[in-house]
N, C-alpha and C positions, 0 to 999 in steps of 0.2 A: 681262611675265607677271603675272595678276591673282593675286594669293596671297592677298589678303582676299577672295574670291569665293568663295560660297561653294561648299565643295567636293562632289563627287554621293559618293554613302556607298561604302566602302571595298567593293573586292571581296574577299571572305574565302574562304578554304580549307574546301571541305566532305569531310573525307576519307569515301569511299566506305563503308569498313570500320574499327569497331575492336576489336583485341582487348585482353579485359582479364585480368588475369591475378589470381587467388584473394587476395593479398596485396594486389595495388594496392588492393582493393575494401572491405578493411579499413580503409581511409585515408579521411575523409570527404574530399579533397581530391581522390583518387582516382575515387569516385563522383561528388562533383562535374561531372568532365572527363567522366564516362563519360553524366551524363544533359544537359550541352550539345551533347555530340557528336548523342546519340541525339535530340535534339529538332531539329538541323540535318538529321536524316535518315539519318545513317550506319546502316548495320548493325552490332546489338553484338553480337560473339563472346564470351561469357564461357569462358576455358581453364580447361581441369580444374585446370592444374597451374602452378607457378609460369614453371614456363621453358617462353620463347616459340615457340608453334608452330604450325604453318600460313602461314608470312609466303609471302607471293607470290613466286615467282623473277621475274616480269616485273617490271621495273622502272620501269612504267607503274602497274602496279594499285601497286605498293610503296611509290610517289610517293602514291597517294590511299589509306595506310593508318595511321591510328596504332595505336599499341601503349602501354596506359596500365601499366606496370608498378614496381617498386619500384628505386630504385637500392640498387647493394650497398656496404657499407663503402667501397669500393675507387675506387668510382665514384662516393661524393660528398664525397670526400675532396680537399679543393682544391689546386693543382699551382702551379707557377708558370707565368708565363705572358709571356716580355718579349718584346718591346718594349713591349707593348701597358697591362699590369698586372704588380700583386703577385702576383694571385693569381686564376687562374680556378675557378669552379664551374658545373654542368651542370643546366639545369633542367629539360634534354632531349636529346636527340640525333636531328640529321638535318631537313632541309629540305624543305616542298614544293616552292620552287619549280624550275625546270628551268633553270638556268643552265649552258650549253655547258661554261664552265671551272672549274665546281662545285670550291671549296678543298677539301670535306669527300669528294670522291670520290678514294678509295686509302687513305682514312685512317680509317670507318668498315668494316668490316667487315659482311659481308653485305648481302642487301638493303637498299635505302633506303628503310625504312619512319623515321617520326616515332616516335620513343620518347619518351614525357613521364614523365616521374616523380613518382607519388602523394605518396611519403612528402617532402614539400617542408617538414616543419620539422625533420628530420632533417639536411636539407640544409644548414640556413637556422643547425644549430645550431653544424654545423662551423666557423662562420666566425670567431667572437668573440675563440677564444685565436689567431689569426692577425696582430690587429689590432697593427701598427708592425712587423710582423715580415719586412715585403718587400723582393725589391732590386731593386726598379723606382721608385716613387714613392715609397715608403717610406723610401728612401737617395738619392734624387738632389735636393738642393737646391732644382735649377731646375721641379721636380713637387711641391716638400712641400704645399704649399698642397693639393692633391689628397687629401693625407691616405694612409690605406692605400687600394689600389685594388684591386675584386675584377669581373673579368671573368664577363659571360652570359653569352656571344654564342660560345664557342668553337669549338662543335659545332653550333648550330641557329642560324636566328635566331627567337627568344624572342616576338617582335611579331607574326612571321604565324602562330603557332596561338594565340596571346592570347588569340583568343575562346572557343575551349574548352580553354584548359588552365585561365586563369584565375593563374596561377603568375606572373607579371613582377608583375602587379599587387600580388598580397602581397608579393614580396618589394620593389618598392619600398617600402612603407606600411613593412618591414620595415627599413630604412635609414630611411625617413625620422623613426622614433621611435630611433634608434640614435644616444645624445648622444655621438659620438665623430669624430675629423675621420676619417669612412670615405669611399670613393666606388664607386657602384656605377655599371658601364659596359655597355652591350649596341649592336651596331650591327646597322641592318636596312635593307632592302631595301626595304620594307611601309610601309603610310600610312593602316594602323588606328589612330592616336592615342588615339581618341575617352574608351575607359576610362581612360584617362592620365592624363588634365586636369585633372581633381578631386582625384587623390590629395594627401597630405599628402605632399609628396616631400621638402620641408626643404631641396630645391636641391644632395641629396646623389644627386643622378641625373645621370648624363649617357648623353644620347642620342645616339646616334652614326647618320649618316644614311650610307648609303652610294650614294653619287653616281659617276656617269661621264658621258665624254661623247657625242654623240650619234655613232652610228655602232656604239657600242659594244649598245645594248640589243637587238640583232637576238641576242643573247648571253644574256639574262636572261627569258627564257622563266616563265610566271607569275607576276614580278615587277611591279611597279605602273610604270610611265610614268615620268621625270624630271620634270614638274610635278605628277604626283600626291605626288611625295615631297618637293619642295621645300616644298609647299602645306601637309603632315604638319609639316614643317620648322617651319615659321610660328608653327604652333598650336602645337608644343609647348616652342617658343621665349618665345613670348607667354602659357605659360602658366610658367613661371620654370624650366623645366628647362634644367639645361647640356648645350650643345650643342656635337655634333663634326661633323665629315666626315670620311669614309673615302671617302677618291679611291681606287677598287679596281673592278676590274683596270684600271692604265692601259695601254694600249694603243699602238703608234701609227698608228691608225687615218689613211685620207686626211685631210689635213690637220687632224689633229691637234694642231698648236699654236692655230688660231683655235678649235677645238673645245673644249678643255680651257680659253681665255680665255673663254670666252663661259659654259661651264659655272659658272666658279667666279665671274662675273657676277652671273650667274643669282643663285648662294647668296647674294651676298651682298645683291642686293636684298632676296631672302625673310627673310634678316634686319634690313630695314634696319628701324628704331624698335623692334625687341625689349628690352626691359630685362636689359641683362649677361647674355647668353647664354658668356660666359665660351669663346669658340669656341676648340675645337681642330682639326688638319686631321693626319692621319695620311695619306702617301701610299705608296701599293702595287703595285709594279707585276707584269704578268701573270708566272704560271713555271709549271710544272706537272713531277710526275714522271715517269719508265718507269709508274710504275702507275698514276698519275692519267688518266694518256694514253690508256692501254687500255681503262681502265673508260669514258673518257667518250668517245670515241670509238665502243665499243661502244653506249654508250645514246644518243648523237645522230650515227650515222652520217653524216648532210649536213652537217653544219656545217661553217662553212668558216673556224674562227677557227682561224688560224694555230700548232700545235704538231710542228714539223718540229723535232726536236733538233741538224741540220744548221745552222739557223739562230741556234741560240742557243749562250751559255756554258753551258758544265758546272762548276756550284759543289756544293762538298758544306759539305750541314748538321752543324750541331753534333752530329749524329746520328750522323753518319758516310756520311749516304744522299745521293745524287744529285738533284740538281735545275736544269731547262733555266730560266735566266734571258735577259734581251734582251746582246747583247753592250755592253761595257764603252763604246762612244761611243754607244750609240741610246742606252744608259743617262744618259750625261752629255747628252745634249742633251734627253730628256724634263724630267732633273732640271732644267738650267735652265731650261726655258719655264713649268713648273709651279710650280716655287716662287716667279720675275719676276712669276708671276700673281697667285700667292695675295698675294706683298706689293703688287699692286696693288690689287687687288680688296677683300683680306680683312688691313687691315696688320694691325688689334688682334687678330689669331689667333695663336696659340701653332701653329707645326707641332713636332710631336713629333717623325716620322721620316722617312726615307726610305727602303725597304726593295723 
């Protein structure tokens, strides 16, 4: 797979529609978003009033809508977040692209439009009195090195509206003058780099790529290719950022174990000669709930990715809520083929979980 070739320019998200709402517009960061959008061709709604209105029920136009509006106390107020991090924050909520087993469906409310949020130093300011105060990498020994960690990626991925939020980018610059052992983490799907490159990032960025394997992307609808994202990999590898993998959703698709070797092949070529990409690999396997089910089912009726609750376990979250995992031996035999890999392919990797 050629990773130094050079790459043909990212395909980017042009959403159809955006509404902005009276307060976002008072943010110059706000306005910012609202006049990239408008020079990409979007339609700009300006709303009378601060709360959102007009969002499309079809979940087609919803997918091609952002809504540039203000987060409230509540909502940029940072959570914990484990396995993953200390501590997540929201630079946005909701996804363009169309993936079958979408995480974020059942768990947003309302349509699936893109919410980005103007007031980004607001956000940015919540974080400080946080720092050493996590129990994820903040208390576990074998992550101190990480420093405190504070999660994007929760609710969106951060890298496919880059171009017109403009929001990842100051908040790394925003880490990267941050003299403190912090780490800011986001995973994507996406293979926009390109405004990355440059930043001052200080190495206190890790980039988290989310990879599968082939068989799997007939599932990831709008999402960039597996060599468009390896080849993203490269670049932003080569340009000093720390890099992860999120092996998510695994699957076990036909043959599945040469799939999943060949995948984590692949990464590690696209890193071979990087300068200390300090590689992490987080693995995930598919589950989905009663209400992730319905909703996605309902917006990709054809799809034929596997969510019969007959076929899976029933575990319940620290929640107390219901969720279909693979049964306890597809589970043990995924685990071992995926981790025999990654110590073959990627030994200097750190895996953090298995979940």
């Amino acid at each position: 797979m050629p990773f130094d070739a050079p790459s043909p320019p990212a395909r980017l998200w042009v959403p159809k529609r955006v509404l902005v709402t009276p307060a976002a517009m008072g943010w110059a960061h706000g306005a910012a978003m609202v006049e990239r959008a408008a020079a990409l061709g979007a339609e700009v709604v300006r709303l009378k009033a601060d709360r959102l209105s007009g969002l499309p029920a079809d979940y087609r136009e919803a997918k091609r809508t952002l809504a540039v509006t203000v987060a409230s106390p509540s909502r940029r107020r940072p959570q914990p977040i484990p396995p993953s991090a200390d501590w997540r924050f929201d630079l946005a909520e909701g996804c363009p692209a169309h993936c079958s087993y979408c995480y974020l469906a059942g768990s947003l409310s309302g349509p699936p439009v893109v919410r980005a949020y103007a007031n980004l130093p607001e956000i940015l300011a919540e974080l400080p009195p946080l720092l050493g105060k996590g129990q994820v990498t903040s208390a576990d020994p074998a992550r101190a090195a990480e420093g405190t960690t504070y999660e994007a990626s929760c609710y969106t991925d951060p890298l496919g509206i880059e171009h017109v939020t403009g929001s990842l980018a100051e908040t790394i610059r925003f880490f990267g003058t941050w003299d403190a052992p912090v780490g800011l983490r986001f995973t994507t799907k996406y293979d926009g780099v390109e405004p990355l490159l440059d930043l001052a990032h200080g190495r206190r960025t890790r980039i988290r790529f989310s990879v599968n394997a082939r068989g799997t992307e007939r599932h990831e609808g709008g999402a960039p290719r597996m060599p468009a994202r390896l080849a993203a990999l490269r670049r932003a590898a080569m340009a000093g950022y720390r890099i992860g993998l999120t092996v998510a959703p695994i699957m076990p698709v036909p043959a599945w174990e040469a799939a999943y070797d060949a995948l984590l092949a692949d990464c590690a070529a696209a890193l071979d000669g990087a300068p200390e990409p300090d590689l992490t690999v987080e693995f995930i396997t598919h589950r989905f709930t009663e209400g992730s089910r319905e909703v996605l089912q309902g917006w990709y009726p054809g799809s034929d990715l596997e969510m019969d609750p007959e076929q899976r376990s029933r575990k319940l979250t620290k929640f107390g809520s219901a969720k279909f995992v693979f049964p306890k031996a597809t589970m043990a035999d995924l685990r071992r083929a995926l981790e025999a890999s990654a110590a073959r392919h990627l030994p200097g990797a750190r895996r953090l979980y298995w979940t």
